[in-house]
C-alpha positions as CSV (number, residue, x, y, z in Angstrom):
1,X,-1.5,-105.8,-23.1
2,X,-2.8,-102.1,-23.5
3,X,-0.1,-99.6,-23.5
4,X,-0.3,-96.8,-21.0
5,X,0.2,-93.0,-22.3
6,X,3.5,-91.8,-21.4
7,X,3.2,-88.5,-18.8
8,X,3.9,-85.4,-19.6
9,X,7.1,-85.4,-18.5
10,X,8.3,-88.0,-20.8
11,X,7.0,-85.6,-24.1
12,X,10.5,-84.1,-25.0
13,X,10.7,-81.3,-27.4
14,X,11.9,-82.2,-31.3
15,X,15.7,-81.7,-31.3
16,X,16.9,-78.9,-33.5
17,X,19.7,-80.4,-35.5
18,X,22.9,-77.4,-35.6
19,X,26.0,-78.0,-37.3
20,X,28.7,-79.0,-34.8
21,X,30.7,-76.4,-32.6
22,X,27.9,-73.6,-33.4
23,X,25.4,-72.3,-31.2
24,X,21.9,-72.9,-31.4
25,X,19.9,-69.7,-32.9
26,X,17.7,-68.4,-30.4
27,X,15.0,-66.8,-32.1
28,X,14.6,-62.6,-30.9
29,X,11.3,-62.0,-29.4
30,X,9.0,-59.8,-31.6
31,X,9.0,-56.3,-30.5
32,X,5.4,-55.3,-30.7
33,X,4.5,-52.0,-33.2
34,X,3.0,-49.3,-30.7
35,X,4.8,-46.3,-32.6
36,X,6.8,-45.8,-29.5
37,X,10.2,-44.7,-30.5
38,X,13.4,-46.5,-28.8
39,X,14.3,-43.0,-27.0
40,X,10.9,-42.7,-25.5
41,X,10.8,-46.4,-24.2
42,X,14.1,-45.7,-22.9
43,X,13.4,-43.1,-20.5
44,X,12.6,-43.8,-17.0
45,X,9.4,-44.6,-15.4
46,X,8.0,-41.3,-14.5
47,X,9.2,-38.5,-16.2
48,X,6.8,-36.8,-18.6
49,X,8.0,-36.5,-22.3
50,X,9.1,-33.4,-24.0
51,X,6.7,-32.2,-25.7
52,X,7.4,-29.7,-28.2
53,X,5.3,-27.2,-30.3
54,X,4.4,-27.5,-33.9
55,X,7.2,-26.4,-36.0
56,X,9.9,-26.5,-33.6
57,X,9.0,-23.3,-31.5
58,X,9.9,-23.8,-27.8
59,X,7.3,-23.2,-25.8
60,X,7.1,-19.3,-23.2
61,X,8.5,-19.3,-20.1
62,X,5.5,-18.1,-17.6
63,X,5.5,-14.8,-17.4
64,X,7.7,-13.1,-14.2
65,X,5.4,-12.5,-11.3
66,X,4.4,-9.0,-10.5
67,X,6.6,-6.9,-8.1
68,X,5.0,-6.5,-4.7
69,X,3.5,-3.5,-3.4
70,X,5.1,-1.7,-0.7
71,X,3.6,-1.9,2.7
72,X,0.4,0.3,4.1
73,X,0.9,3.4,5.9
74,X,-1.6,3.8,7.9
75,X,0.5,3.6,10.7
76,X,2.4,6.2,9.8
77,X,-0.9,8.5,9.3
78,X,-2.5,8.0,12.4
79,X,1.7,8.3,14.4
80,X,2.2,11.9,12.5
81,X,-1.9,12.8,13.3
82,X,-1.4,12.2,16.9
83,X,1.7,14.1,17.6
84,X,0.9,17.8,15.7
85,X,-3.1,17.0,17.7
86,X,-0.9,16.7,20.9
87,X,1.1,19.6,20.1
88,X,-2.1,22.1,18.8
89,X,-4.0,21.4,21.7
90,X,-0.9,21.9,24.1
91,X,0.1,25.1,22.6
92,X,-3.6,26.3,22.7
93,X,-4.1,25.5,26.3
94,X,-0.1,27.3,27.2
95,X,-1.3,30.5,25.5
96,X,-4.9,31.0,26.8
97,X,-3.7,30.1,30.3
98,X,-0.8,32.3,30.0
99,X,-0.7,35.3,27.4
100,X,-4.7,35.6,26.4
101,X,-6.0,39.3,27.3
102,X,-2.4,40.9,27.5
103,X,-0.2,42.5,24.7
104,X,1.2,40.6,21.6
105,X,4.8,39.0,22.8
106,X,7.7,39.4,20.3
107,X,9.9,36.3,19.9
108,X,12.2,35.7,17.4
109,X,13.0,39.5,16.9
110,X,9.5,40.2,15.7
111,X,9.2,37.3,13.3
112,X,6.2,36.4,14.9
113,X,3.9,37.8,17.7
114,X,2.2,35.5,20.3
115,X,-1.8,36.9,21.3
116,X,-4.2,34.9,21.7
117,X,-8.1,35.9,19.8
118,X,-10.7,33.7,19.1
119,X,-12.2,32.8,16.5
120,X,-15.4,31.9,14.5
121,X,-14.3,31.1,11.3
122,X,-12.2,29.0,9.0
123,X,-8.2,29.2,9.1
124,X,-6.6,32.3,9.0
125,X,-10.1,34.1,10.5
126,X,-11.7,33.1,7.0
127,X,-15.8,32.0,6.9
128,X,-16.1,33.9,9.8
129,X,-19.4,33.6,11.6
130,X,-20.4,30.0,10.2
131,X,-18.5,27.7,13.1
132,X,-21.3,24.7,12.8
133,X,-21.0,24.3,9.4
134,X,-17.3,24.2,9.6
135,X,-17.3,21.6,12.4
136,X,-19.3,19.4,10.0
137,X,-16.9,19.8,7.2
138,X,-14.0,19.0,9.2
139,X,-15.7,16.2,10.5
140,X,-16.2,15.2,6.8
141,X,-12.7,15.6,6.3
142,X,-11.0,13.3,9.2
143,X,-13.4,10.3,8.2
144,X,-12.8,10.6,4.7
145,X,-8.8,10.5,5.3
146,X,-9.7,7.9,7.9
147,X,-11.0,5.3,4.6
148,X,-8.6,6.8,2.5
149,X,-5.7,5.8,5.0
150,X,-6.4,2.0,4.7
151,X,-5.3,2.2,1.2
152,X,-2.0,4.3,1.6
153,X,1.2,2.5,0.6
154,X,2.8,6.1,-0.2
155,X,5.4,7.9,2.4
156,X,4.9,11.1,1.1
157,X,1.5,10.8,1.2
158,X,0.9,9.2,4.8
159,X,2.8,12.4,5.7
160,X,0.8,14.8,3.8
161,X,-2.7,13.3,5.1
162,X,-1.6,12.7,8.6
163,X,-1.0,16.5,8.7
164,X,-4.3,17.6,7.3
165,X,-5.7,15.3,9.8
166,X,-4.0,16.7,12.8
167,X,-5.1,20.0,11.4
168,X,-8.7,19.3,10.7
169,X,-9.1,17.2,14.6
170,X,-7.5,20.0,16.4
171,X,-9.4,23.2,15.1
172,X,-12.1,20.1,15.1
173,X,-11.6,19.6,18.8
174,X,-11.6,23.8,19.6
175,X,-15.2,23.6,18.0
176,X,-16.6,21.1,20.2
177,X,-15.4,21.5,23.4
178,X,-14.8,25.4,23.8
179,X,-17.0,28.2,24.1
180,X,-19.8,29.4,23.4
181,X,-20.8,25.0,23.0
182,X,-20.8,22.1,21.2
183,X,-20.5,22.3,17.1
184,X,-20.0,26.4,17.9
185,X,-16.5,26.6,20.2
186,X,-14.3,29.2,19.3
187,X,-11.0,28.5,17.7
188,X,-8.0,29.5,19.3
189,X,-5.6,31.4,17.3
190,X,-1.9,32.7,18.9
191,X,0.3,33.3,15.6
192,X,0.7,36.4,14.1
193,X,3.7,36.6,11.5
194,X,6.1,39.9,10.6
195,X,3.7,42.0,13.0
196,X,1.0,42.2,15.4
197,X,-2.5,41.5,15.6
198,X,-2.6,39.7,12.7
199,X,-1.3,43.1,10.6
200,X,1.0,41.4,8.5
201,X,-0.5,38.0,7.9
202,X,-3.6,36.7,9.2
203,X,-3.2,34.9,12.9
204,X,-3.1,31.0,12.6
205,X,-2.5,28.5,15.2
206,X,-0.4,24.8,15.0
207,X,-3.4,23.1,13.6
208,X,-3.6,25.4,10.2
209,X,-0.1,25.2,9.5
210,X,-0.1,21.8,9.5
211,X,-3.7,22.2,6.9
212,X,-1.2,24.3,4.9
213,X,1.9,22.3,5.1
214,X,0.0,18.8,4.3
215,X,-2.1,20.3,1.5
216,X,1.2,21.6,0.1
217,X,2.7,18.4,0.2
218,X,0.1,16.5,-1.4
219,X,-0.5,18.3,-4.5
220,X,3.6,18.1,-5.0
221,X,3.3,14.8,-5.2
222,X,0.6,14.5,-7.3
223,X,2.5,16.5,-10.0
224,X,5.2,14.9,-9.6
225,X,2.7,11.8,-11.0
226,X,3.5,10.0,-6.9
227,X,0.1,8.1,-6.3
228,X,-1.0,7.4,-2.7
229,X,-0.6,3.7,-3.5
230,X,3.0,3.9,-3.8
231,X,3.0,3.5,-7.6
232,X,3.5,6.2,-10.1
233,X,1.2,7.5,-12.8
234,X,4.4,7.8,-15.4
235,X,5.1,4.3,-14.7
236,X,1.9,3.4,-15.7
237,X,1.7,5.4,-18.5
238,X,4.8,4.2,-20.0
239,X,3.5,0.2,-19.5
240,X,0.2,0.9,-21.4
């Protein structure tokens, strides 16, 4: 009779013979050589490894970011413009509809004199005589503060500019809409200081003083090294 192969659930392994009361060795599986080190294989799924720099030199912190510029001021400009403009034109129009053609009036115990003249010219009755060319440059003027304002992040200086721009629009607005025309009105000017008709200072008006008073400001801060972007030039100086 032909004998069947047994299944292959009837193979049974080769019995290991151990010495009695012991435990059968159980062979450790090999661990394979990848050159990964036992404390990198330990650490968690995820996290990057330390790397460190050649000999043993931490690696720099990013660097801090830069401090941020104050805010613009053109606001500021345009809110310090508008109310001298408002007061120049309102003190012009007070004086010619009340005082012009009658004698000087003494206020503040002769401080100043109030007449009204007119005038041609520049502030304090300068470049008399050349009214269209003057209307051009202040024209210049109040654009070029106009671009420069955009860039402001200075105080000091939004102050300073907004006056020189109230100045330059309200002797600016005297040119264009009062006599003789267009590009040739006459200036109105009521202030004469210490004594009249203009004998102890020239006679000025709202809108010069605030030319002066701006200018003034303005080349203060400039030596005291105050940009008109809020930073300062000895602070930059000492960085380089």
């Amino acid at each position: 009779m032909s004998t069947e192969p047994s299944s292959e659930s009837d193979v049974s392994e080769p019995a290991v013979s151990v010495p009695d009361g012991s435990e059968p060795a159980v062979p450790e599986p090999a661990v394979p050589e990848s050159g990964v080190s036992e404390s990198a294989a330990s650490e968690p799924a995820g996290s990057e490894p330390a790397v460190s720099e050649p000999g043993g030199v931490e690696p720099e912190a990013s660097a801090a970011p830069a401090p941020a510029l104050p805010k613009r001021r053109i606001g500021l400009v345009f809110a310090v413009a508008v109310v001298l403009w408002v007061i120049d034109l309102v003190s012009k129009n007070l004086v010619t509809a009340n005082i012009e053609g009658k004698e000087p009036v003494r206020v503040l115990g002769g401080l100043i004199y109030l007449q009204v003249i007119r005038n041609s010219g520049a502030a304090f009755s300068m470049a008399t005589g050349m009214t269209w060319l003057l209307a051009l440059v202040a024209t210049a003027v109040v654009v070029a503060i106009i671009w420069l304002s955009r860039r402001l992040r200075s105080v000091g200086w939004a102050i300073g500019l907004g006056l020189v721009l109230a100045g330059a629009l309200g002797n600016l607005t005297d040119r264009i809409f009062r006599a003789p025309g267009p590009l040739r009105g006459h200036v109105v000017d009521f202030i004469s200081a210490f004594a009249p008709n203009g004998e102890g200072f020239a006679i000025f008006n709202i809108a010069d003083s605030a030319i002066c008073v701006g200018g003034a400001l303005i080349v203060l801060l400039s030596l005291l090294g105050k940009d008109y972007d809020g930073t300062s030039t000895r602070t930059k100086k000492d960085a380089a």
